[in-house]
C-alpha positions, 0 to 999 in steps of 0.5 A: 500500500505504502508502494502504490501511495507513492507511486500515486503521489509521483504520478500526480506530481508529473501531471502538475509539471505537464500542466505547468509546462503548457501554461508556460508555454501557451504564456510564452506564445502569448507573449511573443505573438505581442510582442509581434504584433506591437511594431505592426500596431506602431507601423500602421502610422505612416510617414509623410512629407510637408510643401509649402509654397507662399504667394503675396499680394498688395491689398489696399496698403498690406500684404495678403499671403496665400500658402499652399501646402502639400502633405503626401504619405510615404505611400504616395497617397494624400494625408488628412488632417491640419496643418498651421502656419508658423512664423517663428513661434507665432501661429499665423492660420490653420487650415483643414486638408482637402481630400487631395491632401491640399490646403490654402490658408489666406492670411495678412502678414505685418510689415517686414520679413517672415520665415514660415512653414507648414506644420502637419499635426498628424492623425492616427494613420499619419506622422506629423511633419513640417516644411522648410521654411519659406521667406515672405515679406509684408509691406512697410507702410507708415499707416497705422495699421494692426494684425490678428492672433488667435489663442484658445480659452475653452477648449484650451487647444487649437484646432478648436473641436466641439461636440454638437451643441457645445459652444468654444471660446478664443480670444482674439487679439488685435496688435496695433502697428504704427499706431503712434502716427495715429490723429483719431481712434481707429476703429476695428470691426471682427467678423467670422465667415465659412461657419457652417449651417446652424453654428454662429460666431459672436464677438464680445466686444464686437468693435474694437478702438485702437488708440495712439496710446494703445499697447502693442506688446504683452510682457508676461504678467502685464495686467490687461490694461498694459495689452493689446486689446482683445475681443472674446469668439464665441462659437455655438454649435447646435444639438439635435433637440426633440420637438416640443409635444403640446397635447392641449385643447384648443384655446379659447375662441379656437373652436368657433372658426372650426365649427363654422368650416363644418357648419357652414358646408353643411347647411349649403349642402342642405340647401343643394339638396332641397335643390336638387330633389326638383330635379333630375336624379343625375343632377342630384347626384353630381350635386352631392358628390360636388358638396362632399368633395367641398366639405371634405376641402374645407375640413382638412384645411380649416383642422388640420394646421391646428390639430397637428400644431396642438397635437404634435408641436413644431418640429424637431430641430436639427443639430450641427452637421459633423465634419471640419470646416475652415472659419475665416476670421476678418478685421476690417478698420475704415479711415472714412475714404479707404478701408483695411482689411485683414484676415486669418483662418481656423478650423473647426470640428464638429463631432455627433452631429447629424 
């Protein structure tokens, strides 16, 4: 008994170490396959390339610019996506890739030289990247004038992303150029274009007055007095929302011209029978069929505008549809014979939406 005990024991004991033998490795399987798979997972972001090539142009004493940017994949075939446009450190416009992997942001360049690019942000199919750098020059003029910056508030991070019915909030800065020269206050007028359908933009405020003494720089710390001002864009999207269900009687007074729609009809059609008895059967039938028809009109045209509006309520609003769009912002000053204009680009998302 003490033998067949043990060699029960030795025979478990062996069963054990199988067992453990094919978790290890079904474990190390299992690892491996991870560990083949991770560089797949990483390889599916495909690396891209960045042109940038920038035209300019006079527009009533300023520079307007114009950049076309290129992002092509690796694979040859066109990425999607943002890109922005930097000068130096500063963010002159974004713009949203078409489906060939093109953009074209418009936007004013200050007087003096520029070194831009073109920055790809990437998505999860593609690698970021950037351009070489192109030089531009803005037109020097004595006139004062000013320039555009964006910064994001809420959301904190540009391109600006909204869920619909979400509203986005950025602050929209207006440098002042020359304006020492300034005889009277200038004026700055901001509007937004290119939004899509059920999204509005407000200013807050709307104007903005540039004065000789108008700060045209913002050290960091400086309180708001000692910056150039700033208007606040408020950009709101819309949510689909149900329509309002109103089940309520008619109000007062309602009923009177719906009594009157089947009162009305009813009593001529009384009158054309009484009519019609003197006359020939067919005659009396036409006229009939002739009644219905008119009772029938007028009933359906008298009720059925109120009961659907009372018994249904209006319809239900549509929400923003999704996709991106490129908003122009503009800023446009008059001296009372001639006006400046300048411009930049931004883009918007819209998620969840119809």
């Amino acid at each position: 008994m003490r033998n067949l005990s043990g060699e029960l024991e030795r025979v478990h004991v062996k069963g054990l170490n199988c067992r453990f033998s094919r978790l290890n490795w079904v474990a190390g399987l299992g690892l491996a396959l991870a560990l083949a798979v991770l560089p797949a997972a990483v390889a599916q972001q495909i690396a891209t390339r960045t042109t940038l090539n920038v035209a300019t142009s006079d527009r009533a004493g300023h520079t307007q610019a114009t950049a076309s940017v290129t992002v092509t994949a690796a694979d040859g075939l066109p990425a999607s996506g943002v890109v922005v446009i930097q000068d130096g450190d500063r963010e002159l416009a974004e713009a949203a890739l078409n489906a060939d992997g093109v953009a074209e942001p418009v936007f004013s360049l200050a007087g003096g030289d520029h070194n831009l690019r073109a920055v790809y942000a990437g998505d999860a199919s593609h690698l970021s990247s950037a351009s070489t750098t192109s030089s531009a020059t803005g037109q020097v003029s004595a006139t004062p004038s000013f320039t555009l910056s964006l910064a994001p508030v809420a959301p904190s991070t540009l391109p600006l992303t909204l869920k619909a019915g979400d509203a986005g909030t950025i602050a929209v800065t207006v440098v002042p150029q020359d304006n020492a020269a300034l005889t009277a206050p200038m004026f700055v007028t901001l509007s937004c274009s290119g939004l899509p359908e059920l999204v509005s933009c407000t200013f807050t405020p709307e104007s903005i007055e540039i004065l000789p003494t108008t700060p045209t720089s913002c050290p960091s710390g400086s309180p708001p007095s000692a910056c150039p001002p700033v208007s606040s864009m408020l950009i709101q999207t819309n949510e689909q929302g149900p329509g309002q269900v109103v089940r309520s009687r008619l109000p007062a007074g309602s009923g009177q011209p719906v009594a009157w729609a089947v009162l009305l009809p009813g009593m001529l059609g009384l009158g054309g029978l009484a009519w019609g008895v003197r006359r020939r059967r067919w005659l009396q039938r036409l006229v009939l069929i002739a009644l219905i028809g008119f009772v029938t009109a007028l009933g359906t045209t008298a009720c059925k505008p109120t009961y659907n509006y009372y018994n249904h309520g209006p319809p239900q609003p549509p929400a923003t549809p999704s996709g991106t769009y490129n908003i122009t912002i503009t800023a446009q000053s008059t001296n009372g014979v001639t006006a400046t204009t300048y411009n930049t680009t931004m883009v918007l998302t819209v998620t969840g939406g119809s």
